[in-house]
gemmi code that builds the backbone of each chain (N, CA, C; Angstrom):
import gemmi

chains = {
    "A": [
        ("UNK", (123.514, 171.444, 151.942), (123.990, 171.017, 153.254), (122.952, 171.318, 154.319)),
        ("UNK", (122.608, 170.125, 155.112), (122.045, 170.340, 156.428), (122.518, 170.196, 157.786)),
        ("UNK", (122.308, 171.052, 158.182), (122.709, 170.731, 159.624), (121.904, 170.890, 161.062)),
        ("UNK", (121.955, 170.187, 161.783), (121.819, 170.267, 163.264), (122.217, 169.920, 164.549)),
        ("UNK", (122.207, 171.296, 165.341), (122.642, 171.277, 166.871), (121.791, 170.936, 168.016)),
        ("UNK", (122.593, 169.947, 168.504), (121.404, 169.615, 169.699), (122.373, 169.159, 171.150)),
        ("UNK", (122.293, 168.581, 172.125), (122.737, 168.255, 173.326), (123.019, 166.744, 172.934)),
        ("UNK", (124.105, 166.583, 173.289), (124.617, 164.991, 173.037), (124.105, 164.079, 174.015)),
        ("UNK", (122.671, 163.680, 173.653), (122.463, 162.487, 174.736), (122.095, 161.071, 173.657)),
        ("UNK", (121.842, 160.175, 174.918), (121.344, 159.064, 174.238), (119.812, 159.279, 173.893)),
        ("UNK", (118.962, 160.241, 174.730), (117.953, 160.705, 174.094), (117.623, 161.101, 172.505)),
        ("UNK", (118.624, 161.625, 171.759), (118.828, 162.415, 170.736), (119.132, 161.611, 170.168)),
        ("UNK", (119.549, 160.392, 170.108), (120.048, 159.602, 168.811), (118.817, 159.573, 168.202)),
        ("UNK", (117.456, 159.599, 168.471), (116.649, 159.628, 167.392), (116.151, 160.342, 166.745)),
        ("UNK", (116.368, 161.675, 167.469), (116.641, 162.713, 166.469), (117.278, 162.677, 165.425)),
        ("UNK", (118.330, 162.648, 165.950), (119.431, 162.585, 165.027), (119.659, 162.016, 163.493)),
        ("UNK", (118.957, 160.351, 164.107), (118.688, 159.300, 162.999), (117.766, 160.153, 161.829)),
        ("UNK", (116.340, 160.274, 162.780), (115.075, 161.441, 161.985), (115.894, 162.132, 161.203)),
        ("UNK", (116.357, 163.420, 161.393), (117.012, 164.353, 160.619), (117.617, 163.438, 159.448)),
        ("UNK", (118.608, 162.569, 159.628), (119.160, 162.197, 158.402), (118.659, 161.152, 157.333)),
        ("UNK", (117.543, 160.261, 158.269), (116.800, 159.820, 157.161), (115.465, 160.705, 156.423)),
        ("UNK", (115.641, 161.776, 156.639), (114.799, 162.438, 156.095), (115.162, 163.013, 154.571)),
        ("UNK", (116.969, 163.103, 155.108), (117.563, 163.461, 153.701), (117.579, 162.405, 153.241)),
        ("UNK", (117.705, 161.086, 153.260), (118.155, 160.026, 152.803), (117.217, 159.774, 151.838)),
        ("UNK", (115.838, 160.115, 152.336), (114.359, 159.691, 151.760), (114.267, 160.153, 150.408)),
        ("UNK", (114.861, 161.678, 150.651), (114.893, 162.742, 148.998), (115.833, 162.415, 148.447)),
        ("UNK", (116.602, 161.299, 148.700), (117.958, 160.761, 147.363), (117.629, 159.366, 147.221)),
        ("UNK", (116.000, 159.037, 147.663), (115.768, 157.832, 147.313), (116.707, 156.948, 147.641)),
        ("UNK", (117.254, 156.952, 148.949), (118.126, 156.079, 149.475), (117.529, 154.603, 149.741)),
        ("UNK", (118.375, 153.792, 149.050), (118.283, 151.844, 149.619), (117.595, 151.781, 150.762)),
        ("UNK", (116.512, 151.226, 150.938), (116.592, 150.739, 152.671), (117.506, 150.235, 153.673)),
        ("UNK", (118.676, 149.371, 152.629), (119.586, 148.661, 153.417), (120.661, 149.771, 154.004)),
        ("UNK", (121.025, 150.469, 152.769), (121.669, 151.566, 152.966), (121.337, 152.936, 154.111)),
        ("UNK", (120.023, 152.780, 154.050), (119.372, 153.578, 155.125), (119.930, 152.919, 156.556)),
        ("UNK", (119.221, 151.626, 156.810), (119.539, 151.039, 157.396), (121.045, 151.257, 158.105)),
        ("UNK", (121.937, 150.934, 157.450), (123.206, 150.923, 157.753), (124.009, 152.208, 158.592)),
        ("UNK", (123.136, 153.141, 157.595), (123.702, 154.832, 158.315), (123.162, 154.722, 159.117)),
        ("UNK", (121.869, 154.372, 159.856), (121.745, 154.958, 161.197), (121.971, 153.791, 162.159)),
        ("UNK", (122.452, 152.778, 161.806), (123.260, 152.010, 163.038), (124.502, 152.730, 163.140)),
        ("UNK", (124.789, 153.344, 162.202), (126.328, 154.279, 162.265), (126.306, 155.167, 163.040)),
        ("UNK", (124.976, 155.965, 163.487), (124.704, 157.198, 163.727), (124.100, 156.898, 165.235)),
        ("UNK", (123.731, 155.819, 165.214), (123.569, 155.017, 166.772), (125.290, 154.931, 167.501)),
        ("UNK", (126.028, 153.682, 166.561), (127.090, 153.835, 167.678), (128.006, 155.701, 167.701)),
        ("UNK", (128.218, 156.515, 166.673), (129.056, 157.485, 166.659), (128.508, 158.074, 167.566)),
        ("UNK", (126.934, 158.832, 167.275), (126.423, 159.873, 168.391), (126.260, 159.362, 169.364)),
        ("UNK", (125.724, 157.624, 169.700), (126.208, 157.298, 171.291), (126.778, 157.532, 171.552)),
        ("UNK", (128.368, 157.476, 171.198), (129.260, 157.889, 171.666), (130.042, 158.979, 172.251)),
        ("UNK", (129.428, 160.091, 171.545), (129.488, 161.149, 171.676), (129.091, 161.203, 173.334)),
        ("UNK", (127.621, 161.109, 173.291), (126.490, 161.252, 174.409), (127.292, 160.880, 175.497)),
        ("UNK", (127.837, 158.914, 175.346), (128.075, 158.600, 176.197), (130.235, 159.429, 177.036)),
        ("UNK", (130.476, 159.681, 176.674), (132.443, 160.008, 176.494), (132.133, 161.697, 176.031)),
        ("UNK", (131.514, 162.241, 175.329), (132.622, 163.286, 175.085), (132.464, 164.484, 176.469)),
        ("UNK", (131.297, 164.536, 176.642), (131.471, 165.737, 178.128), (130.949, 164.908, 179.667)),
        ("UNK", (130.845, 163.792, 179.519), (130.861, 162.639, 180.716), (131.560, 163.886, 181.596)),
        ("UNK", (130.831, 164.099, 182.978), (129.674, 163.827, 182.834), (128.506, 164.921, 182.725)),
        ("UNK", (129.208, 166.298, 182.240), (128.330, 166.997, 181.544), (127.712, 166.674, 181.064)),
        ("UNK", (126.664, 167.455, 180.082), (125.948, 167.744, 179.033), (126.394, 168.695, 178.107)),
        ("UNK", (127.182, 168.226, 176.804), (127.298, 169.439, 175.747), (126.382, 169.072, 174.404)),
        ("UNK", (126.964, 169.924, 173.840), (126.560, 170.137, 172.077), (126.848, 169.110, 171.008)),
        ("UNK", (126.309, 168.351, 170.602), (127.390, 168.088, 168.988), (126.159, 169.287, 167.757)),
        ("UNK", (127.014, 168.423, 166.564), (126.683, 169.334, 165.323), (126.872, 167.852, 164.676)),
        ("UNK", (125.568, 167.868, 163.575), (125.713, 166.608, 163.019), (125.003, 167.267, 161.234)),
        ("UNK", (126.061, 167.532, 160.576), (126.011, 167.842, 159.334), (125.734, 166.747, 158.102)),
        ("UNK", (124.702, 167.082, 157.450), (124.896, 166.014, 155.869), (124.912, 166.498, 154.991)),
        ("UNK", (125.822, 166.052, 153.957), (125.925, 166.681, 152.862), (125.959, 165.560, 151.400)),
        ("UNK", (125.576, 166.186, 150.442), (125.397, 164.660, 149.550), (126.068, 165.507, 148.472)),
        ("UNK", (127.267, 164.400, 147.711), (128.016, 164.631, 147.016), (127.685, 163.810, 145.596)),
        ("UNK", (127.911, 164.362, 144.596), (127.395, 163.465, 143.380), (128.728, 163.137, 142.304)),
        ("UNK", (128.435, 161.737, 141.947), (129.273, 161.006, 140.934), (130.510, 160.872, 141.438)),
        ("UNK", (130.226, 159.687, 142.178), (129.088, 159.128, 142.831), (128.064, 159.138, 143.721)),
        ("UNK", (126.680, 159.239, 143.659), (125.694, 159.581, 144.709), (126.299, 159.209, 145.909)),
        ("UNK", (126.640, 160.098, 146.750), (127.174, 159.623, 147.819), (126.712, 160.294, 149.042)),
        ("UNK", (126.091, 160.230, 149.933), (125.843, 161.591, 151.761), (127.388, 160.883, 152.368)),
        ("UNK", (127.778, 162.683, 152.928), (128.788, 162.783, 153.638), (128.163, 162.724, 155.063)),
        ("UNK", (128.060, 162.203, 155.948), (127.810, 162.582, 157.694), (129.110, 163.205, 158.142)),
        ("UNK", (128.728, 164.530, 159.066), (130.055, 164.554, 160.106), (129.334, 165.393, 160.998)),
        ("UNK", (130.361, 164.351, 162.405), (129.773, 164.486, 163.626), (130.824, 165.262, 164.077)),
        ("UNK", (130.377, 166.659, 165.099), (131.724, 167.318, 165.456), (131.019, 167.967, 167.051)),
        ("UNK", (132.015, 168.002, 167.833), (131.923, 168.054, 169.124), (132.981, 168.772, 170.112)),
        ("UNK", (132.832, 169.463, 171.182), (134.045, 170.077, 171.678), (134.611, 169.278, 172.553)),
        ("UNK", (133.942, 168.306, 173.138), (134.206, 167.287, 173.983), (135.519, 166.972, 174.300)),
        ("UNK", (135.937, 166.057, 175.246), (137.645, 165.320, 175.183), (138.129, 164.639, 173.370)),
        ("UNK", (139.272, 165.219, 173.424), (140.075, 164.678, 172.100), (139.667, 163.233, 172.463)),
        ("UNK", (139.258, 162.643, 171.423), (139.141, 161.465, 170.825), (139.124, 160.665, 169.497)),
        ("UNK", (140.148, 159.837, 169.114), (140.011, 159.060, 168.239), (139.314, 157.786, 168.092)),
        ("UNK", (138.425, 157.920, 167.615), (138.094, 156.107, 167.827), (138.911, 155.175, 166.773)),
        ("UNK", (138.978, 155.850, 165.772), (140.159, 155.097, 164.809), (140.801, 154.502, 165.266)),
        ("UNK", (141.975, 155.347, 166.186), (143.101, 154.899, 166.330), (142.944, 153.510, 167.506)),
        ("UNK", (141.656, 153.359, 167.712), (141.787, 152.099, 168.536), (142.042, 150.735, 167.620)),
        ("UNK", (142.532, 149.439, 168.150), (142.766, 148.478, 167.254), (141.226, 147.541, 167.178)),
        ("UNK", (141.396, 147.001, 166.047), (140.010, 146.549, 165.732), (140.345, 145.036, 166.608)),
        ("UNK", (139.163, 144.891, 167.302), (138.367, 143.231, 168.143), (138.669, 142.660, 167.081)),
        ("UNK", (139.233, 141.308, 167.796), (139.502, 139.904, 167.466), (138.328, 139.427, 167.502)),
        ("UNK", (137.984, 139.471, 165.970), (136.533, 138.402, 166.166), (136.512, 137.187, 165.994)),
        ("UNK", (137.646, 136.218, 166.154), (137.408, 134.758, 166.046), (137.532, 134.245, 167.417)),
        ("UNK", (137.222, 135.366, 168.561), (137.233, 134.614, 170.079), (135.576, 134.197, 169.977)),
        ("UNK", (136.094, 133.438, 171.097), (134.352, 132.366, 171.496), (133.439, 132.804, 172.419)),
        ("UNK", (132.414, 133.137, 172.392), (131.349, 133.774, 173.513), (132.233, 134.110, 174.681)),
        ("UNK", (132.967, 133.038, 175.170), (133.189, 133.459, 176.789), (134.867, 134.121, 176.716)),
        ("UNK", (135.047, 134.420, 176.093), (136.492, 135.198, 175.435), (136.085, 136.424, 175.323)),
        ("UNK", (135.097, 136.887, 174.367), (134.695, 138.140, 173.769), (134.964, 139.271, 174.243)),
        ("UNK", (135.373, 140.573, 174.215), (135.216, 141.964, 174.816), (134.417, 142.422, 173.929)),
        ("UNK", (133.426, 143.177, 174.143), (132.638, 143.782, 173.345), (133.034, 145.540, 172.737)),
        ("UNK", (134.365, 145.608, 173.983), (134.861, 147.304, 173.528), (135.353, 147.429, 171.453)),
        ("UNK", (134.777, 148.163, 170.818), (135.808, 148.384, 169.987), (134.754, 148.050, 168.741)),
        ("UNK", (133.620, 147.230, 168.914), (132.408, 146.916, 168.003), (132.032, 147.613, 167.038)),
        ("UNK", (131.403, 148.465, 167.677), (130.747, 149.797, 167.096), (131.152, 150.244, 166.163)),
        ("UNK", (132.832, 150.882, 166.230), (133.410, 151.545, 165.369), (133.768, 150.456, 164.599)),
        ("UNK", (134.355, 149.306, 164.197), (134.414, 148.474, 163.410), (133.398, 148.298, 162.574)),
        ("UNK", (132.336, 148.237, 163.204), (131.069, 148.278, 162.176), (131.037, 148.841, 161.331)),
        ("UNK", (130.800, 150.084, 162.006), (131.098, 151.556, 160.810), (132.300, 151.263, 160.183)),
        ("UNK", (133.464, 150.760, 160.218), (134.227, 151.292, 159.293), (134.223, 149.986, 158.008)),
        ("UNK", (133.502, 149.216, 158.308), (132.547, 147.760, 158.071), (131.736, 148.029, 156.974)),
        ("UNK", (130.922, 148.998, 157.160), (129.706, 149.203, 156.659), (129.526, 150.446, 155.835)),
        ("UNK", (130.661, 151.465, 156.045), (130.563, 152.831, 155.336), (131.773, 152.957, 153.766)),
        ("UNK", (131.672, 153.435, 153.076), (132.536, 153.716, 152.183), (134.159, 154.004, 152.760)),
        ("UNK", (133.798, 155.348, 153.704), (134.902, 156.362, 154.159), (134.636, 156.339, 155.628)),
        ("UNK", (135.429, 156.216, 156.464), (135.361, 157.338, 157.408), (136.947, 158.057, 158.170)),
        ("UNK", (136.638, 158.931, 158.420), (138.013, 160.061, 158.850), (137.708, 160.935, 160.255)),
        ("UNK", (138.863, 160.744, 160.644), (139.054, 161.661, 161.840), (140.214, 163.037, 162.254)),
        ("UNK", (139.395, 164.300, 162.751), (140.516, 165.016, 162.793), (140.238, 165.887, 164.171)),
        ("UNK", (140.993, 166.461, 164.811), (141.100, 167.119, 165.658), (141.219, 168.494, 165.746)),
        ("UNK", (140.584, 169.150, 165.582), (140.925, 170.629, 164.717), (140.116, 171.829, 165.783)),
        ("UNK", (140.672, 172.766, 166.186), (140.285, 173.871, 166.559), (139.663, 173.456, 168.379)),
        ("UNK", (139.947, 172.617, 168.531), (139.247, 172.093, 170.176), (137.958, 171.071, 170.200)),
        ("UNK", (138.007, 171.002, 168.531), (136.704, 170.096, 168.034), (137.099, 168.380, 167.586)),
        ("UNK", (136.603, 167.573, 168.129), (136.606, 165.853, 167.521), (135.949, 166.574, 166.121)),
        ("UNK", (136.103, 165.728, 165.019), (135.291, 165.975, 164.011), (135.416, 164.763, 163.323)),
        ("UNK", (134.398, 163.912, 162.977), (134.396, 162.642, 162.494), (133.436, 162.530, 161.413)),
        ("UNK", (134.155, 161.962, 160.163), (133.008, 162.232, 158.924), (133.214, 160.716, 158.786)),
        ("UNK", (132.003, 159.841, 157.766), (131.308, 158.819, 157.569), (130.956, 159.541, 155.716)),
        ("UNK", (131.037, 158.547, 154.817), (130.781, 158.488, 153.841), (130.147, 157.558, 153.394)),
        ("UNK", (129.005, 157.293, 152.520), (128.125, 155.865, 152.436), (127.866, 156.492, 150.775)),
        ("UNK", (128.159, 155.365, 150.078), (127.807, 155.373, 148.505), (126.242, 154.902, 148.437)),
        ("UNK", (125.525, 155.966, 147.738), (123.746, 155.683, 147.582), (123.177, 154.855, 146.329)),
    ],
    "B": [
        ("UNK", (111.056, 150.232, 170.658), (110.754, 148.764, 170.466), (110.279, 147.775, 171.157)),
        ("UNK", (109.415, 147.175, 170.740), (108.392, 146.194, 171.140), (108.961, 144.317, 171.412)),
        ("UNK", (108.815, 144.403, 172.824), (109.227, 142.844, 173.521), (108.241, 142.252, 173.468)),
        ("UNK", (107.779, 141.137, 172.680), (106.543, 140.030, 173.030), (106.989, 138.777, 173.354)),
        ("UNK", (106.540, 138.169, 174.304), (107.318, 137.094, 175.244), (106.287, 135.955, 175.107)),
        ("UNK", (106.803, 134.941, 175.264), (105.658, 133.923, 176.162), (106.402, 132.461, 175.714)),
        ("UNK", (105.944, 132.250, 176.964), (106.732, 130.927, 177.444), (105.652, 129.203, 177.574)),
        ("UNK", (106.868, 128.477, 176.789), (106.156, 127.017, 176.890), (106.971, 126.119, 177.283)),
        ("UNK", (106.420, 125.758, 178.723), (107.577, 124.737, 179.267), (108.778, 126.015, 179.890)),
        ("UNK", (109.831, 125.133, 179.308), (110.932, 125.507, 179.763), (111.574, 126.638, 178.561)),
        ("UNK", (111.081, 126.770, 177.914), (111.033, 127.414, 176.353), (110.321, 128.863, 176.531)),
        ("UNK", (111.307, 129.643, 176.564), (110.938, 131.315, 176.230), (111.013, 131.822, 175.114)),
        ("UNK", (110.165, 132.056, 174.565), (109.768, 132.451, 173.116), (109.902, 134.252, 173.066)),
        ("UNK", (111.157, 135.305, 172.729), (110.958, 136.136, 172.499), (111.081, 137.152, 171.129)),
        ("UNK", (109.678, 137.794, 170.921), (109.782, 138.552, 169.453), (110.064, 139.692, 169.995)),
        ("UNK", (110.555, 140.614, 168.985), (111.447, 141.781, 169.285), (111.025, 142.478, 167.928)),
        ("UNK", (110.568, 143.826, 167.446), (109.857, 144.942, 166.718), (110.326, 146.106, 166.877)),
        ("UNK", (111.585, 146.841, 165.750), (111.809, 147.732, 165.868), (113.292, 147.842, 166.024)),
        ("UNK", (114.080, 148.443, 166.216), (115.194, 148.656, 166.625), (116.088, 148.291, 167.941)),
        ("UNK", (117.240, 147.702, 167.720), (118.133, 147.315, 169.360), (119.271, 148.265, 168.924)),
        ("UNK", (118.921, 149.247, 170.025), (120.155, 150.039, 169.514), (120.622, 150.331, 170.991)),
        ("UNK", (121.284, 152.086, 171.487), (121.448, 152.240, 171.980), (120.448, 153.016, 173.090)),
        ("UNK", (119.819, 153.374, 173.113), (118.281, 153.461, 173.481), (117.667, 152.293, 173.726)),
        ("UNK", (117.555, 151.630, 172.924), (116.104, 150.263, 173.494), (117.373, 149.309, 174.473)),
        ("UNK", (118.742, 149.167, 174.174), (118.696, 147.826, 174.508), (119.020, 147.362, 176.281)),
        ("UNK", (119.197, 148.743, 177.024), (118.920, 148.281, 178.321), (117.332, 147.840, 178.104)),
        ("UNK", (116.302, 148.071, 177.692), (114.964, 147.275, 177.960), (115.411, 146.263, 177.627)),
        ("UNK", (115.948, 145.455, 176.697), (115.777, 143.879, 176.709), (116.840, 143.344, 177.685)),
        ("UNK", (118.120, 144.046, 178.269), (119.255, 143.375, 178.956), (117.704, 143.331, 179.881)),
        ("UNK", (117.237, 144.325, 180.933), (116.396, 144.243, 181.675), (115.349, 142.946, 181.397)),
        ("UNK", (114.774, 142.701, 180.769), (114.270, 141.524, 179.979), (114.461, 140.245, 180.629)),
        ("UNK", (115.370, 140.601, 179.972), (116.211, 139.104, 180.084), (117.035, 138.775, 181.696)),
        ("UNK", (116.959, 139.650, 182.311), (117.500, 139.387, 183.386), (116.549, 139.054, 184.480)),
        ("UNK", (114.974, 139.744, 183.884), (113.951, 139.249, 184.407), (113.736, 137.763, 184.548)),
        ("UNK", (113.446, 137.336, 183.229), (112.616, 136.334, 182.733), (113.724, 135.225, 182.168)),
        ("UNK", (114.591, 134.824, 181.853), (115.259, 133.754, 181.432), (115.756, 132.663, 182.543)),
        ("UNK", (116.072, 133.079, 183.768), (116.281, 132.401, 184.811), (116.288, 130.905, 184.968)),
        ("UNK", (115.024, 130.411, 184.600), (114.381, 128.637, 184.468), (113.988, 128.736, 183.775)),
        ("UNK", (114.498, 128.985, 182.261), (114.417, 128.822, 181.136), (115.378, 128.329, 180.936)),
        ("UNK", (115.468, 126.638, 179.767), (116.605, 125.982, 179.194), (116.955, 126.252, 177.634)),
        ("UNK", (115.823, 126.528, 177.818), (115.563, 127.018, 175.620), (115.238, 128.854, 175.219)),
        ("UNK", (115.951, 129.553, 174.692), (115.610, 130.646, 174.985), (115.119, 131.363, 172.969)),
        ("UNK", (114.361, 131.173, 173.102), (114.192, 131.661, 171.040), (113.521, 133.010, 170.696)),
        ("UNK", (114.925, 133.779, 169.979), (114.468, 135.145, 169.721), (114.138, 134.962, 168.230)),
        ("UNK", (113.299, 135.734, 168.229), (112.727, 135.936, 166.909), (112.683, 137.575, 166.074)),
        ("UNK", (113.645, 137.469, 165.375), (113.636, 138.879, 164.859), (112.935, 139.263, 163.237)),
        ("UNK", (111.818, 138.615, 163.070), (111.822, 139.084, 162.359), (111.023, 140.427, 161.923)),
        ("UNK", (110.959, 140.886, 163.012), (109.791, 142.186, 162.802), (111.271, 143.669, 163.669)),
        ("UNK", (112.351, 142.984, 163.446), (113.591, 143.844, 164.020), (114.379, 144.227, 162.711)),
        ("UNK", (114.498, 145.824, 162.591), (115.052, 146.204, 161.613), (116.293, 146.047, 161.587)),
        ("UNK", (116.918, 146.781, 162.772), (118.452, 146.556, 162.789), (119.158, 146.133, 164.375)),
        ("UNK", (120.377, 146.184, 164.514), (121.105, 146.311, 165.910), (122.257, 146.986, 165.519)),
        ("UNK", (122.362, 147.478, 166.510), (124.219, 147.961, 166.564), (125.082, 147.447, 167.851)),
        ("UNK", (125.566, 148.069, 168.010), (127.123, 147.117, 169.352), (126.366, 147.367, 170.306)),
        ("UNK", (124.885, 148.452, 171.089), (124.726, 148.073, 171.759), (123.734, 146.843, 172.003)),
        ("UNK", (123.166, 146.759, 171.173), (122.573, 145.364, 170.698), (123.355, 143.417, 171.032)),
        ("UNK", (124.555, 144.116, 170.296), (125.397, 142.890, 170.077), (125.907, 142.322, 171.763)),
        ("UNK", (125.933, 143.471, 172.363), (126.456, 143.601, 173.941), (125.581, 142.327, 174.763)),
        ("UNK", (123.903, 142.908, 174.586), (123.390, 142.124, 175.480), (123.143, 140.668, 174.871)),
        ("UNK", (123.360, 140.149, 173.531), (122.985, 139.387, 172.781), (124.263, 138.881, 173.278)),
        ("UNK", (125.467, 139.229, 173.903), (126.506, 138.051, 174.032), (126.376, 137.903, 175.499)),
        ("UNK", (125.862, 138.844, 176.405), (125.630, 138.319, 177.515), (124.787, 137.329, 177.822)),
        ("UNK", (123.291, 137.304, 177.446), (122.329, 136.370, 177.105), (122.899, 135.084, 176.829)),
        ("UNK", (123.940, 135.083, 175.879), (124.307, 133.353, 174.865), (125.018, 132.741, 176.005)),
        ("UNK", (126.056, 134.159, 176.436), (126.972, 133.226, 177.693), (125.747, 132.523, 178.980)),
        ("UNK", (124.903, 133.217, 179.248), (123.890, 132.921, 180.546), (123.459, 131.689, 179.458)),
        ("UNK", (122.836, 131.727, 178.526), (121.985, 130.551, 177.769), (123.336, 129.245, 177.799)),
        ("UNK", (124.697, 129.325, 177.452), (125.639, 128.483, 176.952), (125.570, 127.653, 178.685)),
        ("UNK", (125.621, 128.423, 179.689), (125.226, 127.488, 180.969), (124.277, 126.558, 181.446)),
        ("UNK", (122.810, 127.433, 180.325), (121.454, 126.668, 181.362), (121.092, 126.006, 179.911)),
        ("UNK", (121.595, 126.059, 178.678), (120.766, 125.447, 177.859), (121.490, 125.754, 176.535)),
        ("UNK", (120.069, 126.515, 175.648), (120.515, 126.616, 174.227), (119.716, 128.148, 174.461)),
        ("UNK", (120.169, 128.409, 173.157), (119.980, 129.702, 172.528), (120.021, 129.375, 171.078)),
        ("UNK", (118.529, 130.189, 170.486), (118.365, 130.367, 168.851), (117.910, 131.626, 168.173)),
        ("UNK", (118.065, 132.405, 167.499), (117.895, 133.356, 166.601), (117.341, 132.835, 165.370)),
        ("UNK", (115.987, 133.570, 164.987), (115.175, 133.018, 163.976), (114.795, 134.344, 163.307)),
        ("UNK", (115.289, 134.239, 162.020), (114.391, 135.231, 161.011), (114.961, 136.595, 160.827)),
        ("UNK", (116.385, 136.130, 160.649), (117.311, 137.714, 160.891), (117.257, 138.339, 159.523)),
        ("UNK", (117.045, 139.632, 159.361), (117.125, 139.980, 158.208), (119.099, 140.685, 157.426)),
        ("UNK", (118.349, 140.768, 156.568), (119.821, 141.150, 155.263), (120.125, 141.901, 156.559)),
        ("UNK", (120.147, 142.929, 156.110), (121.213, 144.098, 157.751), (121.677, 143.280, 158.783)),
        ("UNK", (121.017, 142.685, 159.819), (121.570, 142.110, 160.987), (122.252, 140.950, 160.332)),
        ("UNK", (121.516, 140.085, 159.323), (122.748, 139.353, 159.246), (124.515, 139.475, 158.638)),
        ("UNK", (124.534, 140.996, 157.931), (125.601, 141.554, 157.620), (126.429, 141.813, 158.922)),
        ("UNK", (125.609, 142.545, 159.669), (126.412, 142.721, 160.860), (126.677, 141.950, 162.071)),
        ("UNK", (126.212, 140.832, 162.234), (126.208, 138.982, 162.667), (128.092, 138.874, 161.553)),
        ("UNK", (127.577, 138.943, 160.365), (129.073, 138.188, 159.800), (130.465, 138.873, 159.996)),
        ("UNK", (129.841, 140.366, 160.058), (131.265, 141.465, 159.725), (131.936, 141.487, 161.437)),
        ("UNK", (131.133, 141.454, 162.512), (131.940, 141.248, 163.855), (131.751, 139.818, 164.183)),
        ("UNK", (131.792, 138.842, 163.705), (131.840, 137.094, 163.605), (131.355, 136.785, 164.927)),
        ("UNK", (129.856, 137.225, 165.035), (129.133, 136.872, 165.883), (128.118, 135.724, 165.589)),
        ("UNK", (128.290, 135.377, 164.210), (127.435, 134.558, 163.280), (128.455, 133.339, 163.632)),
        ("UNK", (129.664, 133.227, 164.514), (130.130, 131.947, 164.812), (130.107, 131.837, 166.367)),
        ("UNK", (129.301, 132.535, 166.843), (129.350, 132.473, 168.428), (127.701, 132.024, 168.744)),
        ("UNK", (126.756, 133.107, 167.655), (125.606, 132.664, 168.515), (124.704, 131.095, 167.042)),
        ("UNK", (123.005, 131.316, 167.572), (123.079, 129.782, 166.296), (121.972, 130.631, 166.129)),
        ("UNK", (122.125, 130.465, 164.657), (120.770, 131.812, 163.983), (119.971, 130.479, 163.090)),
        ("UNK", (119.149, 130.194, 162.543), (118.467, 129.301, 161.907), (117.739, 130.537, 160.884)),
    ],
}
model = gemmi.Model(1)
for chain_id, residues in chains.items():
    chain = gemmi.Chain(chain_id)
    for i, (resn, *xyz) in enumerate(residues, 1):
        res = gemmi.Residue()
        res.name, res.seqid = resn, gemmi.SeqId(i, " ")
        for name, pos in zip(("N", "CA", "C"), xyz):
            atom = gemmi.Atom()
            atom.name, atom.element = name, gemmi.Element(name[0])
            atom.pos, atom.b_iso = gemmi.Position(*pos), 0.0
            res.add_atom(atom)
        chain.add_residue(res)
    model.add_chain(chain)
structure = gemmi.Structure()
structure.add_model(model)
structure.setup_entities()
């Protein structure tokens, strides 16, 4: 297991990304698959940056862990920020037409689009949001 | 990520290198709010663009709506990733990718 703490900005998403494709690299991760986690890791830790201590500056903790049979990295993003679910929002109607569109609600669809797993819990004063991607 | 522009006629030719995420993509909304104005034809070219995410997708629907007024809009050279994520939020029926 790796982990790291840093200040939730939009600065840091490339940190962030760095750190985990670094593990990704030593499990000989897909490119596509690479790929995929850190558009995940774009909209989640944006999110973070952008909503959880608005308009502070706090902490997240962005842990990976890789689980085997099936090769799989766990991500989880955890934060003290405002309780938030993004789950529980309802997923965008994507058969509206350019000038219809809301763009709220994207992001997390993606991810839940593009990842094996993902879960949300609220625990101890902490968001904690894990992402699962099969390698 | 890297904006290379240039214009023929009425035709704005833009390549894009690297990532549209949440970080780069106020530079291209900025971009584009510059430079598309008297432009009728607007052609992005991604193929030197690894990925996008929603904030990506954001300015890419603002752009189509401004383009759906003064003209056309085309997307050229999307790769496997973006075009997964073009189909999975059915943006692959809003904008015209060739």
């Amino acid at each position: 297991m790796k982990e790291l703490t840093l200040d939730a900005t939009i600065e840091n998403v490339a940190a962030v990304t760095a750190f985990v494709d670094e593990q990704l690299e030593q499990l000989d991760c897909p490119m596509k698959t690479q790929l995929q986690v850190d558009v995940a890791i774009d909209e989640l830790f944006g999110n973070i940056a952008h909503y959880a201590y608005n308009p502070e500056v706090g902490a997240a903790t962005v842990r990976v862990e890789v689980t085997e049979n099936p090769l799989a990295v766990v991500i989880t993003f955890i934060d003290n920020g405002v309780p938030y679910d993004p789950l529980a929002k309802a997923d965008p109607d994507i058969t509206l037409s350019a000038e219809e569109r809301e763009i709220g609600g994207l992001g997390i669809y993606m991810v839940k689009k593009s990842m094996d797993d993902v879960s949300y819990e609220y625990r101890e004063g902490k968001n904690i949001l894990r992402i699962k991607k099969n390698i | 990520m890297n904006i290379t522009k240039n214009t023929e006629g009425k035709t704005l030719n833009i390549a894009l290198e690297g990532r549209l995420d949440t970080t780069t993509a106020p530079q291209l909304e900025a971009e584009f709010n510059q430079s598309i104005a008297d432009n009728t034809e607007l052609i992005l070219d991604f193929a030197n663009l690894e990925y996008l995410s929603s904030a990506g997708l954001r300015v890419l629907l603002a752009v189509q709506k401004t383009m759906n007024k003064q003209g056309k809009m085309i997307i050229r050279n999307v790769n496997e990733v973006i075009s997964e994520v073009f189909e999975v939020t059915g943006f692959s029926d809003i904008l015209t990718i060739e």
